[in-house]
N, C-alpha and C positions, 0 to 999 in steps of 0.2 A: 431548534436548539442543536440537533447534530451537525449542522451547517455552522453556525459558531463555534461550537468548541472546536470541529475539528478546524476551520480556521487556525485556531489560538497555536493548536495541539501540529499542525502540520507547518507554519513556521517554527516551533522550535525542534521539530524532529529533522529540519534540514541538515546541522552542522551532522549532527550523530549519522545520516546516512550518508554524508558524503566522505568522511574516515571512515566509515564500514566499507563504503563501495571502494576506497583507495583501497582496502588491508585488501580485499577479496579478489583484487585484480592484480596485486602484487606488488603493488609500486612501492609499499612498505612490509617491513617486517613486524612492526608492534605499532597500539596504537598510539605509545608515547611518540615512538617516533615521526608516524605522519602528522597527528596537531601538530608537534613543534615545528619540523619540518612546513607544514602549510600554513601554520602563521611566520614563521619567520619569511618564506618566500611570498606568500600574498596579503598577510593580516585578515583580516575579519571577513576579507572578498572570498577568500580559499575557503570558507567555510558556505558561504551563502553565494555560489555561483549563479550566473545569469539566468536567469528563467528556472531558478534552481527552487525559490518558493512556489512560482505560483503554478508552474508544474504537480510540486508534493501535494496543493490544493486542488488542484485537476483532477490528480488522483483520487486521494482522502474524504476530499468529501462528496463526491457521485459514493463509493464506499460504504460509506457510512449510511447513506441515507438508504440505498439496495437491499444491507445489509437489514436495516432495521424495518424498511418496511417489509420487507422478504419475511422475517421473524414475527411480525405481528402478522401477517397475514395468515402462516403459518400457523402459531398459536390460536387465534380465532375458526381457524377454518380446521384442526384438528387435533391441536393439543388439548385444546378445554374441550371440544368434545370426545378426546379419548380419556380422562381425567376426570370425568362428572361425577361419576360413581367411584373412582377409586383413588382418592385426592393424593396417597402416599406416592403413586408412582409419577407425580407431576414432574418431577426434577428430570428423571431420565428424560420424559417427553422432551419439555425443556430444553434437554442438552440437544435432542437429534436436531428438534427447529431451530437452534443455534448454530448448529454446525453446517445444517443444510445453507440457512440464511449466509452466513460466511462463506461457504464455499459460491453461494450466487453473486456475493457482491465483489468477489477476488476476480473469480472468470471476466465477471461484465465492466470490472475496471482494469484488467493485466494490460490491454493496447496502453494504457496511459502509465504504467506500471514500466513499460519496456521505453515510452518513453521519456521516463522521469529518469532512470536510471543513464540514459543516454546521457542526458542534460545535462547531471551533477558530477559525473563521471571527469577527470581529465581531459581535457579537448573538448569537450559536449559545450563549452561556453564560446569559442572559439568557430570549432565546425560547424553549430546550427545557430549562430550567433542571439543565442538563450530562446531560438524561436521555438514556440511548441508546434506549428505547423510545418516550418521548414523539418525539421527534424522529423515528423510524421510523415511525411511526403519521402525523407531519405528511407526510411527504413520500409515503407512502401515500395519502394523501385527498389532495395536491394533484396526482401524477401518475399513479397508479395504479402496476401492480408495474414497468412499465416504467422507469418516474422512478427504481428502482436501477438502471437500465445506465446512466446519464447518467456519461460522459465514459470511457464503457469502451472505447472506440474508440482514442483516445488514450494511455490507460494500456496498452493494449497492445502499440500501436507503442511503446512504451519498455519494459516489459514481455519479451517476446519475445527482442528481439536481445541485451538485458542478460543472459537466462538462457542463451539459447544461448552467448555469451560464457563466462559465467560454470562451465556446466558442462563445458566443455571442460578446466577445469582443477578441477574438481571431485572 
């Protein structure tokens, strides 16, 4: 099931990351201006660039599936047994196995993370001609295997306290 949704969930969150990625690299000043600006120059393409979905699904759903098996394993192997006897503090527990969980499935997808962001980016459909492997292979030979943690740091610190959040009502 987390393989479906995030499916559904990871085609429509292409257009909204690809004007976030324009605003954050500059190429616009607001985000009225890049939509209009990128439908007027490419229509419906500027939003859904080449290899621009199945990229987001690359990512998204190895993700999702890390995340949650990470979180049940978790939970089985030491939330319910720190919670047996004292069922009120379940939530906190909870939130750490959520957070920990998310923080493992951000690390073990960021290579696909750094390059999704390549892809949907300006030029990324052009330069690696929407390939996910040519595009792995560039960023390979220009940073070596470190060049996939590039911005893992960040994606964590949001990462993290979202799952812990998140699995509290999970």
């Amino acid at each position: 099931s987390a393989a479906i949704g995030n499916t559904v969930a990871s085609f429509s969150r292409v257009p909204y990351e690809v004007v976030k990625q324009s605003l954050q690299t500059g190429q616009y000043s607001s985000t009225l201006q890049a939509a209009s600006t990128m439908w007027r120059d490419g229509g419906m393409r500027s939003f859904f660039p080449l290899g621009g979905v199945s990229i987001q699904m690359v990512r998204d759903i190895p993700y999702a599936i890390f995340t949650l098996l990470s979180y049940e394993f978790i939970k089985e192997n030491w939330v319910l047994k720190r919670t047996e006897e004292d069922p009120s503090s379940r939530w906190f527990f909870d939130m750490v196995a959520g957070a920990t969980a998310g923080g493992i499935g951000s690390y073990l997808t960021n290579p696909m993370d750094v390059i999704k962001t390549r892809l949907q980016t300006t030029g990324g459909s052009s330069k690696y001609g929407g390939s996910i492997v040519k595009c792995a292979a560039v960023v390979l030979e220009e940073g070596g295997p470190t060049a996939f943690l590039r911005g893992s740091v960040p994606r964590l610190m949001h990462k993290i306290p979202a799952n812990g959040c998140f699995f509290v009502f999970y």
